[in-house]
C-alpha positions as CSV (number, residue, x, y, z in Angstrom):
1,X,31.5,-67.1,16.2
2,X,33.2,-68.3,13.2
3,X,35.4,-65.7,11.7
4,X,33.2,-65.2,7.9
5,X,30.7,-64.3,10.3
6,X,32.5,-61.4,12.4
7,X,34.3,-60.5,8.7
8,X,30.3,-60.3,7.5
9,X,29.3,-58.5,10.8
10,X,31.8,-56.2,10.2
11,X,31.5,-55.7,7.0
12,X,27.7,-54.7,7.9
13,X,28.7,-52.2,10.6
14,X,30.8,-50.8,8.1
15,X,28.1,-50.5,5.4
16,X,25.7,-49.1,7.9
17,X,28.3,-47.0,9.1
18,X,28.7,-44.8,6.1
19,X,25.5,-44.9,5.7
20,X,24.2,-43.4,8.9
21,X,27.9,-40.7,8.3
22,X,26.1,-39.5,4.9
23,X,22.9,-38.8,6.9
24,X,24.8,-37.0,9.9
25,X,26.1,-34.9,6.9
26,X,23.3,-34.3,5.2
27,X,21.8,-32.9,8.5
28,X,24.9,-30.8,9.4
29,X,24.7,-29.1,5.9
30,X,20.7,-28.2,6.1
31,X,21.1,-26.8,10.1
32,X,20.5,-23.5,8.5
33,X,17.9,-24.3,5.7
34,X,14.3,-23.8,7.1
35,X,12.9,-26.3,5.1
36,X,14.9,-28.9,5.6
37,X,13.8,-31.6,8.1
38,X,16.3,-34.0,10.6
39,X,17.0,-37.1,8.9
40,X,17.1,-40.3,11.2
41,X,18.8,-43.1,10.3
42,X,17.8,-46.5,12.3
43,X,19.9,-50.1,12.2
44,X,18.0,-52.9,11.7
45,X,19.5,-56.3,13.3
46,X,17.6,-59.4,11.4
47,X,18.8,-62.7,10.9
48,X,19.7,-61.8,7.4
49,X,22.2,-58.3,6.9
50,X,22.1,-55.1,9.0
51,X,19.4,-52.6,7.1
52,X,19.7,-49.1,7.8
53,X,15.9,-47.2,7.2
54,X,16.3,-43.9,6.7
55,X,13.0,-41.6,8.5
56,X,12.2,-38.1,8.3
57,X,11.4,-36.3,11.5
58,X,7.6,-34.5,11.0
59,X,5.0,-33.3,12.6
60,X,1.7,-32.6,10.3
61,X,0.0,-30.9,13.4
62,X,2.9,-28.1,13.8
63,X,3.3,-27.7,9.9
64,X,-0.5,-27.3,9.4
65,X,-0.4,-24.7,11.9
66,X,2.7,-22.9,10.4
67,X,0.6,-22.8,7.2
68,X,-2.5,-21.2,8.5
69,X,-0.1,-18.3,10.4
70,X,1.7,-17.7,7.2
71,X,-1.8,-17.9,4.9
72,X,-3.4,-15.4,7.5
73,X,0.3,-12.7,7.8
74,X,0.3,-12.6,3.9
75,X,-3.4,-11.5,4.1
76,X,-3.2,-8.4,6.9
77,X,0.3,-7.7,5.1
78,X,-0.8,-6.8,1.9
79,X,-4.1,-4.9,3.9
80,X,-1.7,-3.3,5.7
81,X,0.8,-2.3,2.6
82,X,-2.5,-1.1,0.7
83,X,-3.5,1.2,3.7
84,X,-0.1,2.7,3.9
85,X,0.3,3.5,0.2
86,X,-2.7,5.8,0.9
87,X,-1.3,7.4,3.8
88,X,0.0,10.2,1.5
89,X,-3.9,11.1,1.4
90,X,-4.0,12.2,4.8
91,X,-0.9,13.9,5.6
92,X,0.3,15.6,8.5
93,X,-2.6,17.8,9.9
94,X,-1.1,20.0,11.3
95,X,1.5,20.8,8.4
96,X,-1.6,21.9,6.5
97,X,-1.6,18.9,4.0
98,X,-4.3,17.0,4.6
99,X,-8.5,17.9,3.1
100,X,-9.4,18.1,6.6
101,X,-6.6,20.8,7.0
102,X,-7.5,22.2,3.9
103,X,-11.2,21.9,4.9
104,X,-10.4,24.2,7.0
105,X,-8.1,27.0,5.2
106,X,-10.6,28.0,3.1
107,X,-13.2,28.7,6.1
108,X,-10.5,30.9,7.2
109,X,-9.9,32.4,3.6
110,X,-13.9,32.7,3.8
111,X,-13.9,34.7,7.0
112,X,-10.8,36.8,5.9
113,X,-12.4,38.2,2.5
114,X,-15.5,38.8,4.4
115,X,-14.2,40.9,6.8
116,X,-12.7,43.2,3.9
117,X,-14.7,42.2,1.2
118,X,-13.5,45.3,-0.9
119,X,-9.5,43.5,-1.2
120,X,-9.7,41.3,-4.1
121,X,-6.0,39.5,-2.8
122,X,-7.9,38.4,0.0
123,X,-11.0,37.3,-2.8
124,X,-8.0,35.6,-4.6
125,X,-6.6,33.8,-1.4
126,X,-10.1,32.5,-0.9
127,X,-10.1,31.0,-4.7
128,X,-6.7,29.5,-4.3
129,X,-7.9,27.7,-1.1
130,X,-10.8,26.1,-3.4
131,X,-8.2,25.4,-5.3
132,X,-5.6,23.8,-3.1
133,X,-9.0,21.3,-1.7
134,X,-10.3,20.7,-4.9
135,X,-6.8,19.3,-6.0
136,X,-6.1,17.7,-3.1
137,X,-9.3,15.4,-3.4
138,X,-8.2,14.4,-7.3
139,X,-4.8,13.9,-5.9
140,X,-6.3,11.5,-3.1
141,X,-8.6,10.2,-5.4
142,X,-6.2,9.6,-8.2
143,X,-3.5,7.7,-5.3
144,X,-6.9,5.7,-4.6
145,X,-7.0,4.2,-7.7
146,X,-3.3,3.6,-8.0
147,X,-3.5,1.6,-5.2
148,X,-6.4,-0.9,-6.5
149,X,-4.5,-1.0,-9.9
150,X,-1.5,-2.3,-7.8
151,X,-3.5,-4.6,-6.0
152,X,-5.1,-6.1,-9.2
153,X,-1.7,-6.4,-10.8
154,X,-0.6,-8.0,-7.0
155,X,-3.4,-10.9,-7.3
156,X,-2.7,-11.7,-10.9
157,X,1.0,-11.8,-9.9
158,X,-0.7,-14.0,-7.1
159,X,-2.3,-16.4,-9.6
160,X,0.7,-16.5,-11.5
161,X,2.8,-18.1,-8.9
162,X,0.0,-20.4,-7.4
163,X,-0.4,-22.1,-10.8
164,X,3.4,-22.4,-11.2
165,X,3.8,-23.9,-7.5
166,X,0.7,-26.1,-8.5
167,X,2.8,-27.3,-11.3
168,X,6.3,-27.8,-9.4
169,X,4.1,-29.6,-6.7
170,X,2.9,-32.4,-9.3
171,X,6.6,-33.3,-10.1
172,X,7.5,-33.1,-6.3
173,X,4.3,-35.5,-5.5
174,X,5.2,-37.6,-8.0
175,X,9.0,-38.1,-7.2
176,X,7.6,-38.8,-3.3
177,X,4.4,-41.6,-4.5
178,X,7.0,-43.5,-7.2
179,X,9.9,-43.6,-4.5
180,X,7.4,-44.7,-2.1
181,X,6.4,-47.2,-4.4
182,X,10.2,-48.7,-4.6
183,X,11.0,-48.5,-1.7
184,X,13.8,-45.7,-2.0
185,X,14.6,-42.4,0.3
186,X,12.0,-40.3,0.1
187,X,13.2,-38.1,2.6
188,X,14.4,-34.8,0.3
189,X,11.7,-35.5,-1.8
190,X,9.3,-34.9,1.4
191,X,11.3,-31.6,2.2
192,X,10.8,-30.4,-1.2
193,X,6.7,-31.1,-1.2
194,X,6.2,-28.9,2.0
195,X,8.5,-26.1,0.5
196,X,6.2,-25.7,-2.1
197,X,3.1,-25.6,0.2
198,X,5.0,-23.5,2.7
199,X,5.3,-21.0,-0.7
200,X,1.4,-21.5,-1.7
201,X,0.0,-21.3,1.6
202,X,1.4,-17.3,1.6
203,X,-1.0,-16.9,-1.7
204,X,-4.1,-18.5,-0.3
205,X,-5.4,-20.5,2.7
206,X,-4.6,-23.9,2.2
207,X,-4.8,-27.9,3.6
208,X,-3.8,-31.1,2.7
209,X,-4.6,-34.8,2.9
210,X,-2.6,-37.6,2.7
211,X,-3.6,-41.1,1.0
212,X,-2.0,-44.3,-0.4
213,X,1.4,-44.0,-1.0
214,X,2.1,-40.6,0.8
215,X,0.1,-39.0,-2.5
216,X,-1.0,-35.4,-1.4
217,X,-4.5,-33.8,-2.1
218,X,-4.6,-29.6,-1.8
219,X,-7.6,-27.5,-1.2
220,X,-8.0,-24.5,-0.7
221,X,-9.2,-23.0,2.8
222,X,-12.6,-22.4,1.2
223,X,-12.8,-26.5,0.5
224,X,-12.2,-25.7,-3.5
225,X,-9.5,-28.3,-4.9
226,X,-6.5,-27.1,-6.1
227,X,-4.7,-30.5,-6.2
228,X,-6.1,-33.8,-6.9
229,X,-4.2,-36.2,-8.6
230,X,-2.9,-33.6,-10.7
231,X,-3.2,-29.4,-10.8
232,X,-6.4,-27.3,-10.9
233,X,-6.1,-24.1,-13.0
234,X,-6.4,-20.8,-11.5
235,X,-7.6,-18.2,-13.3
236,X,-8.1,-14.4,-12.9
237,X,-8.4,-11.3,-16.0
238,X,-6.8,-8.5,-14.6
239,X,-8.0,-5.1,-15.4
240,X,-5.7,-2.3,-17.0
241,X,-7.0,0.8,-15.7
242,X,-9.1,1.6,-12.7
243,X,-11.6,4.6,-12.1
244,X,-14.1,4.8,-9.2
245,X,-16.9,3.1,-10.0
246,X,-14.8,0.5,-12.4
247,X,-15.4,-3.4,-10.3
248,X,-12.4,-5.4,-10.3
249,X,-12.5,-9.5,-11.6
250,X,-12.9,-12.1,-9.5
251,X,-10.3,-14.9,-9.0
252,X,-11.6,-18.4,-10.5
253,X,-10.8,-21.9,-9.7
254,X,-11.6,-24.5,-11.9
255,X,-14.1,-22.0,-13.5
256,X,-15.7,-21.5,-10.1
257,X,-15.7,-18.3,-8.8
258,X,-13.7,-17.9,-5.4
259,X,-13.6,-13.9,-4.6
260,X,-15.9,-11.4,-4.8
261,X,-19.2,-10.7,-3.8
262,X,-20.2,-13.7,-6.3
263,X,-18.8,-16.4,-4.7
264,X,-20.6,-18.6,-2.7
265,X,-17.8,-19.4,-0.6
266,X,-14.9,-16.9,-0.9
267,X,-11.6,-18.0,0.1
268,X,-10.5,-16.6,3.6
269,X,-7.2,-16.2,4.0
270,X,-3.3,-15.6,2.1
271,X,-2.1,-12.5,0.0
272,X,-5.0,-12.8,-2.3
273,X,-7.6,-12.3,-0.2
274,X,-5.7,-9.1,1.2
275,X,-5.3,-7.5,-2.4
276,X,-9.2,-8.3,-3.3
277,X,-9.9,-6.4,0.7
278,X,-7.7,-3.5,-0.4
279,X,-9.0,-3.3,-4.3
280,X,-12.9,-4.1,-3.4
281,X,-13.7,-3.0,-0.1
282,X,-11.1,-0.4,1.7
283,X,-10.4,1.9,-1.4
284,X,-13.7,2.2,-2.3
285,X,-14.9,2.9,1.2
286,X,-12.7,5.5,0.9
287,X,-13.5,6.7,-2.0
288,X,-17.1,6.6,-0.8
289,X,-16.2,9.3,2.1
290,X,-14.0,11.4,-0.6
291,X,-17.2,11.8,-3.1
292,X,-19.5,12.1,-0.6
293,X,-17.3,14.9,1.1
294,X,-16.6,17.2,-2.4
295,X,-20.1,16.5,-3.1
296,X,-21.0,18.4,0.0
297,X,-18.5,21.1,-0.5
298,X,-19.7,21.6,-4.4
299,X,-23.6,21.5,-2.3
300,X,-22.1,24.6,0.4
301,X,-20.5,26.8,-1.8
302,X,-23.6,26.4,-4.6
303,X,-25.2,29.8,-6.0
304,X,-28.3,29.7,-4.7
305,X,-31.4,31.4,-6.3
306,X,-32.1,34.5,-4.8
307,X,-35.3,35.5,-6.0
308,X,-37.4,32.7,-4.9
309,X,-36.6,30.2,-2.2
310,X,-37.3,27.2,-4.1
311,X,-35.0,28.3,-6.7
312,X,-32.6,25.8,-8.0
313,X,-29.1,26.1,-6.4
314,X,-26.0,25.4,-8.9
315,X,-22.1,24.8,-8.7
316,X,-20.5,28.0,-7.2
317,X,-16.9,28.1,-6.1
318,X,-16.3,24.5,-7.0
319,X,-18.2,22.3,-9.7
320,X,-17.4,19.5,-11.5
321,X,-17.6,18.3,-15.2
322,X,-21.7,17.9,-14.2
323,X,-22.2,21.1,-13.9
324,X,-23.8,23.2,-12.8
325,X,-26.7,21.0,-11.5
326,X,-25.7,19.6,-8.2
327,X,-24.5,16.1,-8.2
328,X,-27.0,13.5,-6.7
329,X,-25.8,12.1,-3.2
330,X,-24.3,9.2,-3.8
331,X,-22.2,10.4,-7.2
332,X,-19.0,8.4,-7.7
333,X,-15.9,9.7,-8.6
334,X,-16.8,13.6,-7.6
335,X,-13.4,13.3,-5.6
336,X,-11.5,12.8,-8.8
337,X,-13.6,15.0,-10.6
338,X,-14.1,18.5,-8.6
339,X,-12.4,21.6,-9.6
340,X,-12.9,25.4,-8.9
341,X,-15.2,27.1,-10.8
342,X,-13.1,28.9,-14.1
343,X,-15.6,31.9,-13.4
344,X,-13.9,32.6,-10.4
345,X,-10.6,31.9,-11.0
346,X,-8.0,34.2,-11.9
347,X,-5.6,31.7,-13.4
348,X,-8.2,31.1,-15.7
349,X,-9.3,34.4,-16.5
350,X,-12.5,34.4,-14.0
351,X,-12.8,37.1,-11.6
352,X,-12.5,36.5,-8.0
353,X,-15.1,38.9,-7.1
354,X,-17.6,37.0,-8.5
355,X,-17.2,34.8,-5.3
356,X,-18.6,38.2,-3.1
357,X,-21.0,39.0,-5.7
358,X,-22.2,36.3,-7.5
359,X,-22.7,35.8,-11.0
360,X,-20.9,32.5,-11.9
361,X,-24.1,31.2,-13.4
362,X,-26.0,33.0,-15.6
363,X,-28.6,34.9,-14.8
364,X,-30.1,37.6,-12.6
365,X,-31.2,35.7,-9.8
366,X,-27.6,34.5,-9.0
367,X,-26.5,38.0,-8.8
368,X,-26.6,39.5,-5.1
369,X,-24.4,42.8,-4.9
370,X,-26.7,44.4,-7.4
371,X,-25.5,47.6,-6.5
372,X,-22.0,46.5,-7.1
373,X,-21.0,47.6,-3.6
374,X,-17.9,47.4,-2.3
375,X,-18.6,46.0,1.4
376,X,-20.8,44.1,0.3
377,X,-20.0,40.5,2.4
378,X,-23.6,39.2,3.3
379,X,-22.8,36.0,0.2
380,X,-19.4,35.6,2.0
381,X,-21.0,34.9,5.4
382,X,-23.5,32.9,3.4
383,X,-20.7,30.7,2.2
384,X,-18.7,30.8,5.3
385,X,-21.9,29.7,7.1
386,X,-23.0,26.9,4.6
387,X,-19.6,25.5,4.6
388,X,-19.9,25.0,8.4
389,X,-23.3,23.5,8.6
390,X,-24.0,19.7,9.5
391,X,-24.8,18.0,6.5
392,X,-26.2,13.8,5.9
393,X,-23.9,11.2,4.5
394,X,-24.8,8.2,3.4
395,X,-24.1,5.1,5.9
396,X,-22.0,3.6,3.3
397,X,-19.5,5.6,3.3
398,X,-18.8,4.7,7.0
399,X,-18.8,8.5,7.8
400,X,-21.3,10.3,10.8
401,X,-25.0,10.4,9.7
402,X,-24.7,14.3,10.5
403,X,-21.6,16.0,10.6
404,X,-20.1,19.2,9.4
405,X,-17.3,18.8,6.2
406,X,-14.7,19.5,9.1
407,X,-15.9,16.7,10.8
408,X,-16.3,14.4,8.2
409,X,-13.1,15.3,6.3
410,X,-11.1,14.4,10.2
411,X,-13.4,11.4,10.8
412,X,-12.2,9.7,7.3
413,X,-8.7,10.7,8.4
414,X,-9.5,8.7,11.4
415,X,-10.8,6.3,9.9
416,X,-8.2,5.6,7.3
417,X,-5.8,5.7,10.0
418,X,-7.5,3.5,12.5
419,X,-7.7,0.8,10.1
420,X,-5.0,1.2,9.4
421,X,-3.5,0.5,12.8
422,X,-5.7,-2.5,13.3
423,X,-4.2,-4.2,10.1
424,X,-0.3,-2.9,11.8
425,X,-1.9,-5.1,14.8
426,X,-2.9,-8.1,13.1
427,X,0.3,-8.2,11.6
428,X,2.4,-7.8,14.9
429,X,-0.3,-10.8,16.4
430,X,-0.3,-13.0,13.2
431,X,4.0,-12.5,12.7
432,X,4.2,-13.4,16.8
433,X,2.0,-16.7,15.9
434,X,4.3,-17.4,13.4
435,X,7.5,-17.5,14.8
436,X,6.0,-19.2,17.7
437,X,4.7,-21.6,14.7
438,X,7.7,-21.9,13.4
439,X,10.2,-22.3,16.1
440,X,7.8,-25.4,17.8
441,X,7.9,-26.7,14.1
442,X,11.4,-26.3,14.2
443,X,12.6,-27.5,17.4
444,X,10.7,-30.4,16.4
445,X,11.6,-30.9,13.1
446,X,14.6,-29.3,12.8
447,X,18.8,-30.1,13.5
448,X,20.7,-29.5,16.6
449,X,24.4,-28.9,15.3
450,X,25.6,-29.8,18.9
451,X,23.6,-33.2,18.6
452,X,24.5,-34.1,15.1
453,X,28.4,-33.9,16.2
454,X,28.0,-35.8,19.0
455,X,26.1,-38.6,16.9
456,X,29.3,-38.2,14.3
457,X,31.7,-38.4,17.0
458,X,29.6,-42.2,17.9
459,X,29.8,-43.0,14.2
460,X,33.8,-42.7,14.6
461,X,34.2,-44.6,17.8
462,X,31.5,-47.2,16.2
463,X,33.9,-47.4,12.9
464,X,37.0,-47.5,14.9
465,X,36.1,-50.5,16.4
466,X,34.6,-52.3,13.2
467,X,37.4,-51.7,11.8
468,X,39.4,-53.3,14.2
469,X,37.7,-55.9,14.4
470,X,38.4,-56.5,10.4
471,X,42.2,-55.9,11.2
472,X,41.9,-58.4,13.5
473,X,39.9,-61.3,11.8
474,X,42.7,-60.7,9.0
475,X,45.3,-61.4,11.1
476,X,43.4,-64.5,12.5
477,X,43.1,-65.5,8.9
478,X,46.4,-65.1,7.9
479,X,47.6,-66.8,11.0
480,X,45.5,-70.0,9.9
481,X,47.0,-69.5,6.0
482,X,50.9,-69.4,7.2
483,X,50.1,-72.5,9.6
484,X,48.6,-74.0,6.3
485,X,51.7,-73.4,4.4
């Protein structure tokens, strides 16, 4: 070997040396960054100088599969944060605070005026149990519609960040096609394009293909395009204030509708599809099972015509702005909406006795103790009685065909709380899937510290002797130079 040529080889080493030192470096300082992937650096012998190629380790399979677990946690997540915020609804049971519990106080408050019908504290008692009920439904109702304003304000906050990822992602797709195209590193560039679908895929379900020149393609997991050759606009018009009744807007891709009962295929998974199950489907279950239950309490405790027995019951003890005709079965918002009747209560100058006697419609045939007596309890026991018969619900509301209002106040507790536990499930399976996910994505992908040093420590001994060997073709060459001279 003729000593330019060792001086060149060594030179070489040298070059790809540092370079393979800068890429043990750059590896030792993203250890700890989850989106960073292990760079590889490879030496490349040809007849011509030593190339060092620079590869990224991947694995699409594993990162595909990291997106789906993370699309379908942010989905139960936000199911499972919009079923908690309405916990407050149900209460502790046993503490007294929940409509079921309450359901039940004023059957007792019934039973205790009618055993001394004659003690208007105990009329009064009874009252402020209609009361306490009737404000605990608005209360529950009211935290009802809190909760799918906050999801509406939750999946424009959603749209928000997918259009400005969408965005972010064209510059990061470009930097990886036009370095691709030259030849360069492309290597960051990569890391940086799947840290911006890692952060979409926990909006909405997503998937990707790859074509010419490592350009990306996105669609969403219902097949509608989101990326393709440059962003898609998502759209959405959030709504300012809900009521029950009032139907959210639908999210919108490239003017095609994507949620909602409209769509023709709705997207199925990420944090958007949980805010449009908590806004559009769980709340307004339960605000289906609210209505129908204070319609059936309004229904109980109704004056009933006592001169004929097809007489045409009113609101009694409770009522609602409707009144006093009945509501129809089926009336939204009578949760929000119910209140005691301002005949009978005290606070608002009614009389409480009215609730033994009758007489908070006008009228003689809703007048019973027409002889004003003061034992008089056979309307109390009518109440009492009413307020514990079975009553039909309509199957939308999810609650028993026939069931007493104690039932059917405990059996929407349940069934709050029961979904509610299956969502805390599917988070506990989908969050196991994840790490599992991630940590198989990340063994595979990602940097061993201990293996990285050991590489450097190579590097050292590899530049050590390159080095050496340029100390000694110097001193070859200045050997030849002073026999020269």
């Amino acid at each position: 070997m003729g000593l330019s040529v060792a001086l060149n080889a060594a030179r070489g080493s040298l070059q790809a040396n540092a370079i393979q030192t800068d890429v043990v470096s750059r590896n030792v300082a993203g250890a700890y960054d989850p989106s960073y992937s292990r760079k590889i650096a490879s030496v490349i012998t040809t007849d011509g100088p030593v190339r060092v190629v620079i590869n990224r380790a991947s694995s699409t399979a594993l990162f595909d599969r990291m997106m789906g677990s993370t699309s379908e946690l942010a989905g139960y997540q936000a199911v499972l944060d919009g079923l908690t915020s309405l916990e407050d609804t149900v209460g502790d049971t046993d503490a007294g605070r929940s409509i079921a519990a309450k359901v039940g106080a004023l059957n007792i408050a019934l039973g205790d005026a009618a055993g001394e019908p004659n003690d208007i504290n105990l009329a009064k008692a009874a009252v402020a149990a209609a009361r306490d009920l009737a404000r605990a439904l608005n209360q529950a109702s009211s935290k009802i519609q809190a909760t799918r304003l906050n999801a509406d304000h939750e999946i424009r906050t959603s749209v928000t960040t997918i259009n400005d990822l969408l965005r972010k992602f064209d510059a990061a797709n470009s930097a990886v096609v036009l370095g691709t195209v030259r030849g360069e590193d492309i290597s960051d560039a990569l890391d940086n394009r799947d840290k911006i679908l890692a952060q979409l895929s926990q909006e909405i379900g997503i998937s990707t293909i790859v074509r010419e020149n490592n350009d990306m393609a996105i669609y969403a997991d219902n097949g509608s395009p989101l990326f393709e050759r440059g962003p898609r606009t998502v759209t959405f018009e959030s709504t300012a204030a809900f009521v029950p009744g009032t139907a959210g807007k639908a999210v919108f891709v490239d003017g095609v509708q994507v949620t909602g009962h409209g769509s023709v295929m709705p997207l199925q998974t990420g944090r958007i599809v949980g805010q449009m199950t908590v806004r559009d489907d769980l709340t307004v279950t339960y605000q289906k099972q609210l209505d129908a239950i204070a319609g059936g309490l309004i229904a109980a405790l109704a004056e009933t015509d006592s001169t004929s027995l097809g007489g045409t019951p009113l609101a009694g003890l409770l009522t609602y702005p409707g009144g006093p005709a009945l509501p129809a079965a089926g009336t939204v918002g009578l949760a929000g909406t119910i209140r005691v009747n301002p005949a009978a209560d005290p606070e608002q100058g009614g009389n409480p006795f009215t609730l033994r006697d009758g007489g908070m419609n006008a009228g003689p045939q809703y007048a019973y103790n027409t002889t004003n007596a003061a034992a008089f309890a056979e309307h109390l026991r009518a109440l009492r009685a009413a307020l514990g018969a079975e009553r039909t619900f309509l199957p939308d509301s999810e609650l028993p065909h026939a069931a007493t209002l104690q039932v059917a106040a405990e059996t929407s507790a349940s069934w709050l709380e029961a979904t509610r536990q299956g969502a805390s499930k599917q988070v506990d399976r989908e969050s196991a899937l994840l790490d599992s996910a991630s940590t198989a994505l990340s063994n595979a992908t990602g940097v061993n510290r201990d293996d990285e040093v050991a590489t450097m420590l190579q590097l050292e001994k590899s530049y050590a002797a390159s080095a050496k060997l340029i100390a000694t073709v110097n001193a070859m060459l200045q050997s030849l130079l002073d026999a020269v001279r």
